[in-house]
Each structure stands twice: as C-alpha cells, then as structure tokens.
N, C-alpha and C positions, 0 to 999 in steps of 0.2 A: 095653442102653443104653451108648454109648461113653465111655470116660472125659470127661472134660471138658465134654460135653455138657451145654447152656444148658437148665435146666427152669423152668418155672412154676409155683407151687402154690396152688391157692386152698383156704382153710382155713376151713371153715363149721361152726357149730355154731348148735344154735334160739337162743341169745342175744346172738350177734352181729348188729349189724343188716344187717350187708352181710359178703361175705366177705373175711377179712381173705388177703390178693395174696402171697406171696412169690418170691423169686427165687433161684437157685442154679448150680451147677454139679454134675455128678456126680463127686463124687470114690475111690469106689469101688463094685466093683460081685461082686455072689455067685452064680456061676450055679447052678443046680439041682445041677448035676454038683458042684462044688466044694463045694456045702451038706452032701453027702450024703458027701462025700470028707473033711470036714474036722468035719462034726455042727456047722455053724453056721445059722442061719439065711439063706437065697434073701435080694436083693434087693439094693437101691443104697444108698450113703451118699453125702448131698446137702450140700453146704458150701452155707450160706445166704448169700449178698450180703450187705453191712452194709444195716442199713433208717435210713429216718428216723425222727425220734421217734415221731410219732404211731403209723407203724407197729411198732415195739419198743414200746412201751406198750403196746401194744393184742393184742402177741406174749405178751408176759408176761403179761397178765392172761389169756389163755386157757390158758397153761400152767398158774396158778396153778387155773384155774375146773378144768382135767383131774385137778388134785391132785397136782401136777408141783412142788409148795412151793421142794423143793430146786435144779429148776432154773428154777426165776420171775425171777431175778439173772442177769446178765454172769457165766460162768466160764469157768475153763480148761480147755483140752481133758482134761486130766491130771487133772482133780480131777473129773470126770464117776463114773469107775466108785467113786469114793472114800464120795462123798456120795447117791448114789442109794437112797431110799429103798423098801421091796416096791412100793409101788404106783407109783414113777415107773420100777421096771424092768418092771412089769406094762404100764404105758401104752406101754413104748418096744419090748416086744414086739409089742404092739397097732401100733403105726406102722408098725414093721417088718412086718410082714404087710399094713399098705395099700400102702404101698412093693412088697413081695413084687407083691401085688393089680397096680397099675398098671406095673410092671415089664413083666409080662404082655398088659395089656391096651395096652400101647404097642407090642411087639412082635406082638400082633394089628394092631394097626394099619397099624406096618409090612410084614407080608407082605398085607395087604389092598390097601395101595398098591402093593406089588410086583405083585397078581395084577391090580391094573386097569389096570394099563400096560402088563404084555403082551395084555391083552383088546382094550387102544386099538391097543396095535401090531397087532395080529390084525385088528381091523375094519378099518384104515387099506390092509392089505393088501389084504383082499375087498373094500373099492369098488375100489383101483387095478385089480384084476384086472376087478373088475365092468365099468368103465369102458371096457375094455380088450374085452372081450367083446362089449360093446354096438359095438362100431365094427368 
C-alpha cells in the first residue's frame, strides 16, 4: 500500500449494532523484506481521520469492550508505548496482524486487477484480429 493512501475500515464486532466506519490515511508501511531485516512486525500504520462524536464514542467504547482501558481516552502519540498495558499490547499485536492480513489481501486484489486487464487487453485484441479475419 502506498504512503498516503485513503483507506476505509469498517470495524464489527457481535455487540455493535452495525459496523462502526473509519477512515484514514497510511502512514507507514513494513514490507515482509524489512519485517525480517529489521525483527518487526509486516504491515501498515493507519493515521485515523478526526471522527464525529458519535463516531469517537462509539470508537472508545469498543476499545474499552477489547480491554484497551488505557487507550479508551484522547492521547498522545508519545505516551502510547508508556501506558500500554499486557493486554492492550496483546490486542495491538492482534491488529497488527489483521493489518498484516488485509495488507495482503489488498495487494491480491491488486495484482487480480492487473491480471484482468491485460486479459481485457487480450480479448480486445482477438475480436480486432477476429473482426479482421472475417472480412
């Protein structure tokens, strides 16, 4: 995924009634190669868009429902590795690996659109040629 690239996340869990929507940008990204080069964890870091109320309420309360206590509050970037309790670094390895997950599953995507457009470009050519035979 490219820097800066516009993402969407919809975030479900059984006691939401509907999935709560976010929106972001990528602002860093870990290739396998660099995972393995550096013993970090694969995958993107997503800066999230400011939300409206309801949707920050409804953010917080799910982090609080994950057992994310410490970060259920507004905080700073800087006081994240400070306050992180075993299980909000447990959940955020857990992320990190869905992250990891759809990293993946985006760049299947993308090379699935890359292989159906030269398949289009391919058939486009065999009618021309077909067309061309016929006459």
């Amino acid at each position: 995924m490219p820097l800066g690239m516009p993402v969407r996340v919809e975030l479900t869990q059984p006691s939401l009634r509907e999935p709560l929507v976010v929106s972001g940008r990528v602002v860093s990204v870990v290739s396998d190669a660099e995972s393995k080069k550096q013993d970090i964890p694969p995958g993107v870091g997503i800066e999230l868009d400011p939300m409206t109320g309801d949707v920050q309420k409804r953010f917080y309360a799910l982090l609080r429902e994950l057992g994310l206590k410490d970060l259920a509050q507004p905080f700073e970037p800087d006081d994240l590795h400070g306050t992180a309790s075993p299980d909000t670094q447990q959940v955020a390895s857990n992320v990190r690996g869905l992250l990891e997950m759809l990293t993946d599953a985006l760049q299947r995507v993308k090379d699935r659109d890359d292989e159906i457009a030269k398949l289009k470009d391919h058939i486009r050519k065999l009618e021309v040629a077909l067309k061309a035979a016929r006459r």
